[in-house]
mmCIF file of the N, C-alpha and C atoms, coordinates in Angstrom:
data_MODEL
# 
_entry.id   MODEL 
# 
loop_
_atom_site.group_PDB 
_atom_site.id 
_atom_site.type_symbol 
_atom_site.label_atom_id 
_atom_site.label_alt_id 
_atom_site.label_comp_id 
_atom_site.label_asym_id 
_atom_site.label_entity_id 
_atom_site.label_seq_id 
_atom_site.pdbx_PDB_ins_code 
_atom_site.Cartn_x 
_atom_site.Cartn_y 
_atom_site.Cartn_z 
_atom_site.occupancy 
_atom_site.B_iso_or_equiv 
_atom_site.pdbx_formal_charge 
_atom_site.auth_seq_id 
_atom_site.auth_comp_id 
_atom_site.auth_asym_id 
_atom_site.auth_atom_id 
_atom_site.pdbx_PDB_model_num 
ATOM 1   N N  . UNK A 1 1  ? -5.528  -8.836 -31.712 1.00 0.00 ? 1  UNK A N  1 
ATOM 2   C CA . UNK A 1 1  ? -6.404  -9.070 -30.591 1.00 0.00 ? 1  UNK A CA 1 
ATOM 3   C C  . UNK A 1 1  ? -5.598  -8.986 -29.292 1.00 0.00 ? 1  UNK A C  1 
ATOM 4   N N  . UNK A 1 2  ? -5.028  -7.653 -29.188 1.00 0.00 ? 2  UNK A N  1 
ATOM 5   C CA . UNK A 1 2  ? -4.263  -7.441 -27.536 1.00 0.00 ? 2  UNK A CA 1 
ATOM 6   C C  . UNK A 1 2  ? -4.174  -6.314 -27.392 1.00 0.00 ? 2  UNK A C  1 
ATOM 7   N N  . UNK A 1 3  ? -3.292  -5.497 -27.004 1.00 0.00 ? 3  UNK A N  1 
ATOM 8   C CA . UNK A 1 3  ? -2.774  -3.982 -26.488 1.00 0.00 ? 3  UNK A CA 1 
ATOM 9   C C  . UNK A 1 3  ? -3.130  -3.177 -27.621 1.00 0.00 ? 3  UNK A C  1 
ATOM 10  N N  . UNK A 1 4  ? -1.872  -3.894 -28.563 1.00 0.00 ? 4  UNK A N  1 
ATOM 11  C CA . UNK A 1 4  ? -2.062  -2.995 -30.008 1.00 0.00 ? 4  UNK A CA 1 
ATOM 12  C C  . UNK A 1 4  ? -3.590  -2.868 -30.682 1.00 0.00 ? 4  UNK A C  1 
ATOM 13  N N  . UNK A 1 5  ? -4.247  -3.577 -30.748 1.00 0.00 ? 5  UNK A N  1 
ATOM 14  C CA . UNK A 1 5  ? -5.828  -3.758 -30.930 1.00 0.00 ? 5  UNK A CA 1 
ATOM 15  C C  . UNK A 1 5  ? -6.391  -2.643 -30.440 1.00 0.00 ? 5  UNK A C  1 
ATOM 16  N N  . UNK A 1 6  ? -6.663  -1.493 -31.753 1.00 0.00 ? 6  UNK A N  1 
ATOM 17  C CA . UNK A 1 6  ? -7.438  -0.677 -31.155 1.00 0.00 ? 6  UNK A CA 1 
ATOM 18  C C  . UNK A 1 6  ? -8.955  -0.703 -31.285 1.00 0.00 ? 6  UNK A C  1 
ATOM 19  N N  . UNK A 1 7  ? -9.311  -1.814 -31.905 1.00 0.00 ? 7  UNK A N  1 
ATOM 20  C CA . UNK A 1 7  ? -10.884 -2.147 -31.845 1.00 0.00 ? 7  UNK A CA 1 
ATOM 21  C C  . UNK A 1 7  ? -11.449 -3.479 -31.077 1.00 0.00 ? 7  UNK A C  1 
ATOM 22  N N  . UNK A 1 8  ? -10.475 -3.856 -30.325 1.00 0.00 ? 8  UNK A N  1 
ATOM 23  C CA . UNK A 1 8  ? -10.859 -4.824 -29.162 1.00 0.00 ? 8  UNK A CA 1 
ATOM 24  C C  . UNK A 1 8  ? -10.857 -3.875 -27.895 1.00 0.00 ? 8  UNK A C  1 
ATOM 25  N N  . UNK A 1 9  ? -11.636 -4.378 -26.487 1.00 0.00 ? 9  UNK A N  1 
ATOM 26  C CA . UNK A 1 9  ? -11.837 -3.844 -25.251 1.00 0.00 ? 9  UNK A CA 1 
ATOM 27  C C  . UNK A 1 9  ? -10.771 -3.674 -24.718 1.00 0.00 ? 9  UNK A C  1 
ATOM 28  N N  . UNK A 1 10 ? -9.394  -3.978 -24.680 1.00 0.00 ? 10 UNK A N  1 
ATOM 29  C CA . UNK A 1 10 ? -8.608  -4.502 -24.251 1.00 0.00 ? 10 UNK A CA 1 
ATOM 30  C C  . UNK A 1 10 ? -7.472  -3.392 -25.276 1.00 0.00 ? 10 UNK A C  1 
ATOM 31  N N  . UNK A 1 11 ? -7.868  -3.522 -26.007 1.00 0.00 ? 11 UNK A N  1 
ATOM 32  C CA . UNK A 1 11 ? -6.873  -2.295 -26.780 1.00 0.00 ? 11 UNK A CA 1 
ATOM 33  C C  . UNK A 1 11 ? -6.611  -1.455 -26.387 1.00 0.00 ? 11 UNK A C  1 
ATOM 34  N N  . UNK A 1 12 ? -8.305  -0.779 -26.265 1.00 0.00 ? 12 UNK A N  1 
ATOM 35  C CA . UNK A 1 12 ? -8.940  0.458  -25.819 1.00 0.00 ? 12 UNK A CA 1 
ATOM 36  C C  . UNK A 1 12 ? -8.734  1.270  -24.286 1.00 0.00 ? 12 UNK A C  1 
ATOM 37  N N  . UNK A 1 13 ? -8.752  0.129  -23.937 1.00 0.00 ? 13 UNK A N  1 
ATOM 38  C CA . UNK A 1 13 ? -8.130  0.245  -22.236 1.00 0.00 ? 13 UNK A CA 1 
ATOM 39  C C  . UNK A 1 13 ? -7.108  0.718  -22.024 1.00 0.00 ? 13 UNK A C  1 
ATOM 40  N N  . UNK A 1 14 ? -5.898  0.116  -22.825 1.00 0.00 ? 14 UNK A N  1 
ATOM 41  C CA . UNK A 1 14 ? -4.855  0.482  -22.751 1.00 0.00 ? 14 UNK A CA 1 
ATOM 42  C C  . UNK A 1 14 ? -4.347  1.865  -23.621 1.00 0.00 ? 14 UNK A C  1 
ATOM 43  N N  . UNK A 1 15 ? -5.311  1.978  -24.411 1.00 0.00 ? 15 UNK A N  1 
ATOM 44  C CA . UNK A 1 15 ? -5.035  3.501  -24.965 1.00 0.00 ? 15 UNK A CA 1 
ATOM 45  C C  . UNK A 1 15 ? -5.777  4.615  -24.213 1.00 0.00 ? 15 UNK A C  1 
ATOM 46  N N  . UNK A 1 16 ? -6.233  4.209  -23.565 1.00 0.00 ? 16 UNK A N  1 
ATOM 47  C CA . UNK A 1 16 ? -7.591  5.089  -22.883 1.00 0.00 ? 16 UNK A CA 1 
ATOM 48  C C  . UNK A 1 16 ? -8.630  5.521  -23.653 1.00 0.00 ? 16 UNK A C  1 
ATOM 49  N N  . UNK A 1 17 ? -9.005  4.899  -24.796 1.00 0.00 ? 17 UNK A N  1 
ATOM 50  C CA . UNK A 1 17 ? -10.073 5.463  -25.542 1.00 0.00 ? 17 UNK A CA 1 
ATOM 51  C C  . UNK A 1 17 ? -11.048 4.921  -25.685 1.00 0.00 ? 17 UNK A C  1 
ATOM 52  N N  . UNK A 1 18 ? -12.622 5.281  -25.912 1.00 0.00 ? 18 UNK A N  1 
ATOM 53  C CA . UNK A 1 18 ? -13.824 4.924  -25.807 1.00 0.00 ? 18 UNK A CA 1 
ATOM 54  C C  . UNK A 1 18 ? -14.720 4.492  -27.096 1.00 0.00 ? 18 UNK A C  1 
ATOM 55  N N  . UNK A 1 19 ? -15.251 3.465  -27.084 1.00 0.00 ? 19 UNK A N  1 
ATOM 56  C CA . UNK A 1 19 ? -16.118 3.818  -28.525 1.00 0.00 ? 19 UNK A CA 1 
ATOM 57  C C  . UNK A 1 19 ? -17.332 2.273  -28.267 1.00 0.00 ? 19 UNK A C  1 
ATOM 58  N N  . UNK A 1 20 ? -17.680 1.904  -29.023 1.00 0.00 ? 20 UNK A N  1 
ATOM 59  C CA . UNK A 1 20 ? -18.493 0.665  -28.948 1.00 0.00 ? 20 UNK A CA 1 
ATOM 60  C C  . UNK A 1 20 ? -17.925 -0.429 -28.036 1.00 0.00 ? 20 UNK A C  1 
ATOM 61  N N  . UNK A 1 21 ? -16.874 -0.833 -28.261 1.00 0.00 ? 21 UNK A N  1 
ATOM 62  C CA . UNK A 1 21 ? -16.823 -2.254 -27.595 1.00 0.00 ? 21 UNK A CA 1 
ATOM 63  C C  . UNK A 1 21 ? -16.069 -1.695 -25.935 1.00 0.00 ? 21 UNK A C  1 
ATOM 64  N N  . UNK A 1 22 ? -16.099 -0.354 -25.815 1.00 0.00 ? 22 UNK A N  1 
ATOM 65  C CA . UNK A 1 22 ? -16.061 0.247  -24.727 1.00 0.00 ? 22 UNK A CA 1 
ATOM 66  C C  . UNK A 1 22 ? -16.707 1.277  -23.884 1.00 0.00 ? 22 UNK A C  1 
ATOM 67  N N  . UNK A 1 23 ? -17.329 1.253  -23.814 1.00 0.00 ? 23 UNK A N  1 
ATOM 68  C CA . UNK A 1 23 ? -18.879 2.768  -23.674 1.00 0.00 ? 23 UNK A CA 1 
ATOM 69  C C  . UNK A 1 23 ? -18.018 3.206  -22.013 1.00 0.00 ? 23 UNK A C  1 
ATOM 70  N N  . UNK A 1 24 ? -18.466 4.467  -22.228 1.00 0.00 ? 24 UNK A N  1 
ATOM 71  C CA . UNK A 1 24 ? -18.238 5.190  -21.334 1.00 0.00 ? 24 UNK A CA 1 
ATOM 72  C C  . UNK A 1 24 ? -18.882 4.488  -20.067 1.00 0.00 ? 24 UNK A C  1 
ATOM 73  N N  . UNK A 1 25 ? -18.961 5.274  -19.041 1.00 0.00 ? 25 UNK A N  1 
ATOM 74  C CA . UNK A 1 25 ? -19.947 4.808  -17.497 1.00 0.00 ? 25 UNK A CA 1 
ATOM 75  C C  . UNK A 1 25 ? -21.243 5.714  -17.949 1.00 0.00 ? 25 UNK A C  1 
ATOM 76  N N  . UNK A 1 26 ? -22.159 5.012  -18.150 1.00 0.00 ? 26 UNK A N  1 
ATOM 77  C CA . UNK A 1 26 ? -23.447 5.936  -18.062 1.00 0.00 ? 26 UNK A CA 1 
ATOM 78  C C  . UNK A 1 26 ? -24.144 6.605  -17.143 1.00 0.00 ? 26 UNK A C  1 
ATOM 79  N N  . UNK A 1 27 ? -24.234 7.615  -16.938 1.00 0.00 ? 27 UNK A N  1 
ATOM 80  C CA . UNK A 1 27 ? -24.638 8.327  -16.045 1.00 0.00 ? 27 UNK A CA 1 
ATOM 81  C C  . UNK A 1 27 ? -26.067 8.064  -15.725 1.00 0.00 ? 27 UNK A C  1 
ATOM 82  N N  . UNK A 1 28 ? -26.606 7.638  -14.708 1.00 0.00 ? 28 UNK A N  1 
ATOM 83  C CA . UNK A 1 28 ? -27.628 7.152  -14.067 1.00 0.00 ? 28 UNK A CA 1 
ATOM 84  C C  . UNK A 1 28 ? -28.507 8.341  -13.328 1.00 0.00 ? 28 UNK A C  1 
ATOM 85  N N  . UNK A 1 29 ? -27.840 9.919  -13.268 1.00 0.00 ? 29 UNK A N  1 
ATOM 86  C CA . UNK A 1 29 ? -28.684 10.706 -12.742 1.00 0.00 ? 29 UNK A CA 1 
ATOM 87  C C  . UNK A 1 29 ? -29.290 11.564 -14.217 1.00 0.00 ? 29 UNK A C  1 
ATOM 88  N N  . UNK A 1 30 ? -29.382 10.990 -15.140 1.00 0.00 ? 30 UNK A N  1 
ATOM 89  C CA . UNK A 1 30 ? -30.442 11.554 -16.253 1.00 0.00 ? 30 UNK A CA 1 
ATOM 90  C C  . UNK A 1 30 ? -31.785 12.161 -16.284 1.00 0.00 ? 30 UNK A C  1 
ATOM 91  N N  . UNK A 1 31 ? -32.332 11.215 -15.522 1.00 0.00 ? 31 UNK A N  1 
ATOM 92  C CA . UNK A 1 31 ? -33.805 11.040 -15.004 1.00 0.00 ? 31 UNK A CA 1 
ATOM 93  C C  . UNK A 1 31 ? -34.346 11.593 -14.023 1.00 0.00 ? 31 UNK A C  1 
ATOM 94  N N  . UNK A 1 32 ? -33.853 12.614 -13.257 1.00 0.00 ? 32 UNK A N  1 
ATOM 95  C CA . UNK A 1 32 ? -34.026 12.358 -11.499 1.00 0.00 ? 32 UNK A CA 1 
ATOM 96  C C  . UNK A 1 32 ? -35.294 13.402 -11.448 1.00 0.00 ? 32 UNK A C  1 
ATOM 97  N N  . UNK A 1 33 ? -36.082 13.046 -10.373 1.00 0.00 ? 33 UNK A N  1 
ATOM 98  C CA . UNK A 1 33 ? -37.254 13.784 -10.683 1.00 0.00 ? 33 UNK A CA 1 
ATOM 99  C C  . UNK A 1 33 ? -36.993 15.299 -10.206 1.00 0.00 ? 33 UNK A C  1 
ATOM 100 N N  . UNK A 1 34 ? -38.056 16.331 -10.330 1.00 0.00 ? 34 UNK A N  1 
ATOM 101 C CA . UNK A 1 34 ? -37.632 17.809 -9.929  1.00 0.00 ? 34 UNK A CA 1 
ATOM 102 C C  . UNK A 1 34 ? -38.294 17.716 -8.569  1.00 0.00 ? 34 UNK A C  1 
ATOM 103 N N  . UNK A 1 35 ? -38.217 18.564 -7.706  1.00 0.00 ? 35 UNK A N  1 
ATOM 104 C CA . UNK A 1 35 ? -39.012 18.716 -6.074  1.00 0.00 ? 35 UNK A CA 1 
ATOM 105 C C  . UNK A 1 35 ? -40.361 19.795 -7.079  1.00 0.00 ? 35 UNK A C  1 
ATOM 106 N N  . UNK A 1 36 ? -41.491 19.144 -6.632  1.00 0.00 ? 36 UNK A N  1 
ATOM 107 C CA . UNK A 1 36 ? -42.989 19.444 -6.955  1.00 0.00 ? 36 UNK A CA 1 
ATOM 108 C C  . UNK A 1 36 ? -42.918 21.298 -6.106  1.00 0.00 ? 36 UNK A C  1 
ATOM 109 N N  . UNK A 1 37 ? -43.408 22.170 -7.346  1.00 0.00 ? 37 UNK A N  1 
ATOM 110 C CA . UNK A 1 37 ? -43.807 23.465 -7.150  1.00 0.00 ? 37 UNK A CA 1 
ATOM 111 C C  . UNK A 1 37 ? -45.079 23.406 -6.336  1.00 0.00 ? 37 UNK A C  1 
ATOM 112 N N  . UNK A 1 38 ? -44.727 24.214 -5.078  1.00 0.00 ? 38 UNK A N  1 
ATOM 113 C CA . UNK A 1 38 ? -46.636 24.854 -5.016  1.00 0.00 ? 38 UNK A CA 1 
ATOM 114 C C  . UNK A 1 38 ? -47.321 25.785 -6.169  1.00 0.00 ? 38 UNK A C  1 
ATOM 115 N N  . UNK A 1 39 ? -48.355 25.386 -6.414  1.00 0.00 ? 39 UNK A N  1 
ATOM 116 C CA . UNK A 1 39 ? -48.963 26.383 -7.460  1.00 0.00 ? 39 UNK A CA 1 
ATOM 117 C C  . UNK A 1 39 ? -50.156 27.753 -6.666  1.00 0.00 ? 39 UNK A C  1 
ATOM 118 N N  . UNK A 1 40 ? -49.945 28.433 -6.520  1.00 0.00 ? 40 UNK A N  1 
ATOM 119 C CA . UNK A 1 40 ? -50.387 29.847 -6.229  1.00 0.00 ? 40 UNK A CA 1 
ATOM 120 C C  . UNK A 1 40 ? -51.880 30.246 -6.409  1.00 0.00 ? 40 UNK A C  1 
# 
């Protein structure tokens, strides 16, 4: 449960690697709406 811990948050950090008890940054522009077409 420290550095060497590669399945604590704190492990992970220090290895730079990602997984459950560390999730990436979620990207918040997933959703974004489109600009509305004129229709013809």
């Amino acid at each position: 449960m420290g550095k060497g811990d590669v399945k604590s948050r704190r492990g992970k950090i220090w290895r730079g690697s990602y997984g459950n008890k560390r999730k990436r940054k979620a990207n918040k522009s997933t959703n974004t709406p489109q600009k509305p077409t004129e229709k013809k």
